[in-house]
Each structure stands twice: as structure tokens, then as C-alpha cells.
C-alpha positions in Angstrom: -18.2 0.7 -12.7 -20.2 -2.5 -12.3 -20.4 -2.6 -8.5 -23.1 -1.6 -6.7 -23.1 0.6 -3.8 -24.8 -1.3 -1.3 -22.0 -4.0 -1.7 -19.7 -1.4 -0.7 -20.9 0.0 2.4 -21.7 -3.9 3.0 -17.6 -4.4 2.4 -16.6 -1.8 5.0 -17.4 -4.2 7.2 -15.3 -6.7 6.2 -12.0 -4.6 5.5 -8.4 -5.7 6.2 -7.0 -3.8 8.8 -4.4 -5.4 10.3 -3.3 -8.9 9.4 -1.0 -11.8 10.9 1.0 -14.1 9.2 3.4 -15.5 11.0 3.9 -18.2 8.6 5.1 -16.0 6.1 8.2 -14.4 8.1 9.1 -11.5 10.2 6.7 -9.2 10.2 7.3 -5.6 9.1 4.0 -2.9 9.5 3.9 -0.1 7.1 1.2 2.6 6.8 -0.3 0.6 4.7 1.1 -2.0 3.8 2.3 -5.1 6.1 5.4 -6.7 4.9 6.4 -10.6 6.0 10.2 -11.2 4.7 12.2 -15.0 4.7 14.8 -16.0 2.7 15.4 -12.9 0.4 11.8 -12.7 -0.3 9.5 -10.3 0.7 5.4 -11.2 0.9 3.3 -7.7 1.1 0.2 -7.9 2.0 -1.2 -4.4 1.0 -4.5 -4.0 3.7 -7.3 -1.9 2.8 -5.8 1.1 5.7 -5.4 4.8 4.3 -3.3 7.5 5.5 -3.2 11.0 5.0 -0.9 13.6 6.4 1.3 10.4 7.2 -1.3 9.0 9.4 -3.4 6.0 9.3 -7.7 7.4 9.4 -9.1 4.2 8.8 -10.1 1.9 5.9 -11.6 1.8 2.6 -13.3 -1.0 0.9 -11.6 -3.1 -1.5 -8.5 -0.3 -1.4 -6.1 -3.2 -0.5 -7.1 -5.3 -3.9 -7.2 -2.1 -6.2 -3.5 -0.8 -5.4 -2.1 -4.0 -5.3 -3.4 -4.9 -9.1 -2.4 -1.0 -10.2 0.9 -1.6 -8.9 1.3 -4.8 -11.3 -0.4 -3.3 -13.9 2.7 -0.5 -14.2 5.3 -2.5 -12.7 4.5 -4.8 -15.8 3.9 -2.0 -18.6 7.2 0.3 -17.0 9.8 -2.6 -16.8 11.3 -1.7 -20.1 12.5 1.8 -18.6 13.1 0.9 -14.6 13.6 -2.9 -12.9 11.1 -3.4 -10.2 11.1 -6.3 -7.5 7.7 -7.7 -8.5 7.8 -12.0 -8.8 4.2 -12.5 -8.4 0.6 -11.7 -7.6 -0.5 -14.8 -6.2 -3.4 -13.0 -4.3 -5.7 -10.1 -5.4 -4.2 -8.4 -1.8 -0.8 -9.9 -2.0 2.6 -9.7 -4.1 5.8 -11.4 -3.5 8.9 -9.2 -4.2 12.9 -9.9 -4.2 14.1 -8.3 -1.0 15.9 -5.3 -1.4 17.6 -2.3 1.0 15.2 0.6 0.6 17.0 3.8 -0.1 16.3 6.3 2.9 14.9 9.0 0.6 11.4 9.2 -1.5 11.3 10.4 -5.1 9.0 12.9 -5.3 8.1 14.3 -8.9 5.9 17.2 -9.2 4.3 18.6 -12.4 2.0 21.5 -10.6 1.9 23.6 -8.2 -0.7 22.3 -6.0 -1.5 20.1 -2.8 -2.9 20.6 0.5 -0.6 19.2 2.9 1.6 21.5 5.3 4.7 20.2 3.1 2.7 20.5 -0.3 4.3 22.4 -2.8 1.5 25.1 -2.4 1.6 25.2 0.9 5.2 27.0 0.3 4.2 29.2 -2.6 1.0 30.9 -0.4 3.5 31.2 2.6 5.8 33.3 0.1 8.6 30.8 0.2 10.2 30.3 -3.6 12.9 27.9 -2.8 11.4 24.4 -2.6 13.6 21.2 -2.2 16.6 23.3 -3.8 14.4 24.8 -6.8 13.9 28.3 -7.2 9.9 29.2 -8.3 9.2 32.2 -10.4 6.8 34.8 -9.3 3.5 34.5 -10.6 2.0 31.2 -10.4 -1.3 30.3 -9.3 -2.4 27.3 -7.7 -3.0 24.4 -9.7 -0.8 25.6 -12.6 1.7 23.6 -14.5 5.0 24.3 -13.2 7.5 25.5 -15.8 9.0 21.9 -15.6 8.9 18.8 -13.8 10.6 18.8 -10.3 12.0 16.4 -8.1 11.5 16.9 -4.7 12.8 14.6 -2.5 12.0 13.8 1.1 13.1 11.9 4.1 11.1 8.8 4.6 10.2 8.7 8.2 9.8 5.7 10.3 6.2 4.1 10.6 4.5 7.0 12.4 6.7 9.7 11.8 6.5 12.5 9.5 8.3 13.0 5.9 10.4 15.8 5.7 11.2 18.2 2.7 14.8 17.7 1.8 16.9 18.0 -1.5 19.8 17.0 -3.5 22.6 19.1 -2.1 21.2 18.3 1.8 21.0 14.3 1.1 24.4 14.1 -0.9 26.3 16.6 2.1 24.7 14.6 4.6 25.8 11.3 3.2 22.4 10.0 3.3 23.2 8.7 -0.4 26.2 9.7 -2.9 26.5 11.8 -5.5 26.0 9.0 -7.6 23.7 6.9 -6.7 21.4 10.0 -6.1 21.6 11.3 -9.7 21.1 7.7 -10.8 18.4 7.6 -8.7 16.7 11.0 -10.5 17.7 10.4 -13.4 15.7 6.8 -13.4 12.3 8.6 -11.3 12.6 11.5 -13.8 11.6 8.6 -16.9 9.0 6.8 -15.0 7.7 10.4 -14.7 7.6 11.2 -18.1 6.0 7.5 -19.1 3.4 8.2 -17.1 2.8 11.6 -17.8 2.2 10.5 -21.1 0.6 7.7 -20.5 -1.9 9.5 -18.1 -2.4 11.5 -21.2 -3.7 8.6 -23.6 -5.9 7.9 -20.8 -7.3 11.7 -20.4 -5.7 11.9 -17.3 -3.0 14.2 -16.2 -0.4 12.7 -13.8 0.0 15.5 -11.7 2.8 14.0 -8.7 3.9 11.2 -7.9 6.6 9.5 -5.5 9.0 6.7 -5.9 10.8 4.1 -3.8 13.7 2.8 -4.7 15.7 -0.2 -3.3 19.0 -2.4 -4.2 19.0 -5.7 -4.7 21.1 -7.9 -3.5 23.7 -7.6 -6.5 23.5 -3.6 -6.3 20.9 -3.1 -8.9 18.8 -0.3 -8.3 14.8 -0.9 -8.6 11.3 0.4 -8.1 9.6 -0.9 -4.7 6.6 -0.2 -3.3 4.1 0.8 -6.2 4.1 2.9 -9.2 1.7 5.7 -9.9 -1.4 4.3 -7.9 -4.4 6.7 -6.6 -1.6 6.4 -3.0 1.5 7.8 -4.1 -0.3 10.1 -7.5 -2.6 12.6 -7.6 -4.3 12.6 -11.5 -6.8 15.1 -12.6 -9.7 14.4 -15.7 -7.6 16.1 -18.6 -10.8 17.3 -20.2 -12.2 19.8 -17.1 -8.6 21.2 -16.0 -8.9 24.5 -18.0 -12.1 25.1 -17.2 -11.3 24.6 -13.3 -8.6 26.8 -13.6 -10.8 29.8 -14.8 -12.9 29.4 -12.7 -10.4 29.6 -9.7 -11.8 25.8 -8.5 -9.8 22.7 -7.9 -9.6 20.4 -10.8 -11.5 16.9 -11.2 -9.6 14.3 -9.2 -9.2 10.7 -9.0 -7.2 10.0 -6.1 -7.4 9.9 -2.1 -7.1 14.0 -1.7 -10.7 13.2 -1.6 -9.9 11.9 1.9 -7.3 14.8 2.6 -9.9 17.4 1.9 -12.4 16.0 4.2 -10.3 15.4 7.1 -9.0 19.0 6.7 -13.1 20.7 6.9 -13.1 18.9 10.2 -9.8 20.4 11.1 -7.5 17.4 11.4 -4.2 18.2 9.5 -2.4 15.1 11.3 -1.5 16.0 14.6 -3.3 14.1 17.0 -6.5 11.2 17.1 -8.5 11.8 13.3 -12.1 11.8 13.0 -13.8 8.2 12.4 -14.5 7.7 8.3 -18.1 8.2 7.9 -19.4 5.0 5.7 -20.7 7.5 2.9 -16.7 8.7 2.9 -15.4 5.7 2.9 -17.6 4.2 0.0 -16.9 7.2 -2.1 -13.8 7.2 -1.8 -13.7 3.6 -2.9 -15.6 4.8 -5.8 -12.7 7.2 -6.7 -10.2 4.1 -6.4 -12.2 1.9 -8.9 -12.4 4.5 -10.9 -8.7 5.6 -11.1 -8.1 2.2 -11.6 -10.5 1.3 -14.3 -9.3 4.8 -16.0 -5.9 4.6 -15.9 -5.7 0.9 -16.7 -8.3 0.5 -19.2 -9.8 -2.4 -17.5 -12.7 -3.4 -15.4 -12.0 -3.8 -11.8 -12.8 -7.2 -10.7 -13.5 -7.2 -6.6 -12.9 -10.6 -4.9 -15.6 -10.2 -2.2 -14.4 -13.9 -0.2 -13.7 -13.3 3.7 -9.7 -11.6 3.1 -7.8 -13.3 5.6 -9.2 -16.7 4.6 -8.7 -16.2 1.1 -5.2 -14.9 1.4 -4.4 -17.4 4.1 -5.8 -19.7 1.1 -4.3 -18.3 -1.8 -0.7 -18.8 -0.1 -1.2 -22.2 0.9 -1.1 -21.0 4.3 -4.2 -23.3 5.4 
């Protein structure tokens, strides 16, 4: 990674935090992303915000600029195997997207039995629970092993600053959230994105750990990705080469994605409920760190920053000015 440290604690002053566009449409706010939608196109602006345990905690330097290029780079590299609503990137921040109606449900795929959240797969094995999401778990396991398959495990998606909630098949088709089948179309489409970039991840010596999808429909019923696809957000990826050796030793494996930021907020006790703890700078420029490099890692390219003022540039870069 080419860029230097002092530029990033310089950047966390100048992160995007919130943003305002009128221009661009009706405005939609997302956790982290801020969507402006007119005429059956959607303009996200993905800001440089970060949430954990379904809350926003603050910002992170150039975060905004780093999921918005991962997401092209596998929107692009996937679109053999799954349609996505990408048109174009016109702005290192910014991608314009067909509209679509988001399904109400996210598409989680796990590969191990790990996490930290209270809804983590983990979570429910230490507590003694071995259903999960309609999925029996065999006795045994330890944390951080490779599950005996890949599971989906869906969840509610929750309005913008509510919690997700563990659901699965049999409670989303009975409750007519979606039907039978569109939700087995819907599997069956997250379960080869999985398995892509599972192997993937593996070229790269990484190993895609879990993941979550969005889906929407477009306007003539074909079903796409939204959102993003496998960024350091919505994955969790370990270093391939130190996994076995973490595992004997009963530590957490190598990782390149924001449980950095998960883990810290839970030694100062915050697990979501309530006001979080400010970002310390040194947090918030290594975690950047961890974003570059998860970029640079998985994509096999150099992450470029654009260090121009963000709202100027965008405003720019749209022909806003």
C-alpha cells in the first residue's frame, strides 16, 4: 500500500458523512449509503460512515471510494453468473443503478462458524442453540471452523435504524414475505455468487468466510444483485495462509475486513444498544488500512485514493456544478 499514514489521519478530517443532493432526486439515507432516485434511476452515493451491530459509529477515511470501486470490480467480474443494476461509476464515491424493488430479506451465506455479533452464528453455538435459520448444527464444532457446508441464513432487513433479525426459509415463505418461488430462485442465485467467490477468494489467498446479498427486481421482473458484492461491509475474509495455525492455537484468524471495528467497540462494551464510543483517529486509520488492503488483495490492484475536497468533486463529477 502506497499511501502514507499521515495522509490518512489528515483524510479523517475531510470524510463524507452525510451528503445533499437535491439535484439528483429524492433522497433515500441508508446506513451507509445515501441513495437519490429520478426517473427509474438510482444515484448512490456510498459516504465514508461505518456501522457495526446495525449502527452508524462514525467514519473512516477513503471507505466511501474503496467499497464503491470493490463493488464494480465484482459486479463486473460476477455478471456472467447473477445480473446486477450497475450502469456506471462516474465518480470514485458514486454509481448509478437501474431502480429496482428490494426484496425485504438479506442473503446471508455462511462458510464458518464464527462472528461476534449477538445474531452471529457463534453467538448461537456458545449459547447451546443448534438450530440456526432452519439448519440443524452437529455437536462438536469449535469456533472458527469450517461448517460442514455452506449455509444460507437469511434475515429481515430492518428499516434505517432498526435491527436485522434471524429468520429462514419456512418463516419467510409462511409469512408471505416472499414465495416459494422466488425465494428458492433467490438462494439458488446467492448460493453461486457464494461459491465464485469462495473460489475466487481462494486464488487470492483469501478465504471468503460470509457474506450477504441484496437482491431487487427490475422493472420487467428480473431478479438482480443490488447493493455490493463481497466488499470488506457485507464479507468477512481471513489470510488463507495463517487460518490453521490460528486455529491451533485457539486465536482468531488474520482478517481483512471491519470486525476490526466490531472487536473494538465490543472491549469498550458497546454491542449496539445505545450512544457508541467516538472512533479514536489511530482506529479509524487502521481500519482504513484493512480496507485498502482488502481491496488491493482481493482485486489485485493498487488502490488509487482521490484525495479532492468529496462533495466538490462529486458535485463535479455529476455535472451538478
Amino acid at each position: 500500500m502506497a499511501i502514507d499514514e499521515s495522509l490518512l489521519f489528515e483524510l479523517c478530517r475531510h470524510t463524507i458523512d452525510d451528503t445533499d443532493f437535491p439535484e439528483l432526486g429524492r433522497k433515500h439515507p441508508g446506513k451507509v449509503r445515501d441513495s437519490y432516485v429520478a426517473d427509474g434511476q438510482r444515484t448512490i452515493v456510498v459516504t465514508d460512515r461505518v456501522s457495526c451491530f446495525d449502527r452508524v459509529v462514525g467514519t473512516i477515511p477513503l471507505k466511501g471510494q474503496i467499497l464503491n470501486q470493490m463493488a464494480a470490480f465484482w459486479f463486473h467480474k460476477l455478471a456472467d453468473i447473477a445480473p446486477n443494476h450497475l450502469i456506471d461509476v462516474p465518480d470514485p464515491s458514486v454509481s448509478v443503478v437501474r431502480e429496482c424493488e428490494t426484496l425485504p430479506v438479506e442473503f446471508v451465506y455462511r462458510g464458518y462458524l464464527t462472528g461476534s455479533t449477538k445474531t452471529s452464528i457463534w453467538t448461537a453455538y456458545e449459547q447451546g442453540l443448534r438450530m440456526y435459520c432452519g439448519h440443524v448444527l452437529p455437536e462438536g464444532l469449535v469456533r472458527h471452523e469450517k461448517l460442514p457446508k455452506p449455509l444460507l441464513t437469511p434475515t429481515t432487513k430492518a428499516e434505517y435504524g432498526g435491527h436485522d433479525e434471524l429468520t429462514s426459509r419456512e418463516e419467510i415463505i409462511s409469512s408471505g414475505t416472499l414465495s416459494e418461488e422466488l425465494y428458492d430462485r433467490a438462494a439458488a442465485l446467492c448460493g453461486a455468487l457464494f461459491e465464485a467467490g469462495t473460489h475466487f477468494a481462494k486464488e487470492r489467498g483469501l478465504i471468503l468466510v460470509d457474506t450477504k446479498y441484496e437482491l431487487g427486481l427490475a422493472p420487467d421482473g428480473e431478479l438482480v444483485v443490488i447493493d455490493e458484492i463481497h466488499t470488506p461491509d457485507s464479507s468477512r475474509y481471513w489470510y488463507a495462509d495463517t487460518y490453521a495455525s490460528a486455529i491451533s492455537a485457539g486465536e482468531s484468524p488474520k482478517a481483512i475486513d471491519k470486525e476490526y471495528v466490531r472487536l473494538w467497540l465490543g472491549e469498550q462494551g458497546y454491542k449496539g444498544e445505545g450512544a457508541s464510543p467516538a472512533l479514536p483517529d489511530e482506529v479509524r486509520v487502521e481500519a482504513a488500512k484493512r480496507y485498502i488492503a482488502a481491496y488491493e488483495q482481493v482485486s489485485g490492484l493498487a488502490f488509487e485514493p482521490n484525495i479532492e475536497e468529496p462533495m466538490a468533486r462529486i458535485r463535479r463529477n455529476l455535472g451538478l456544478d
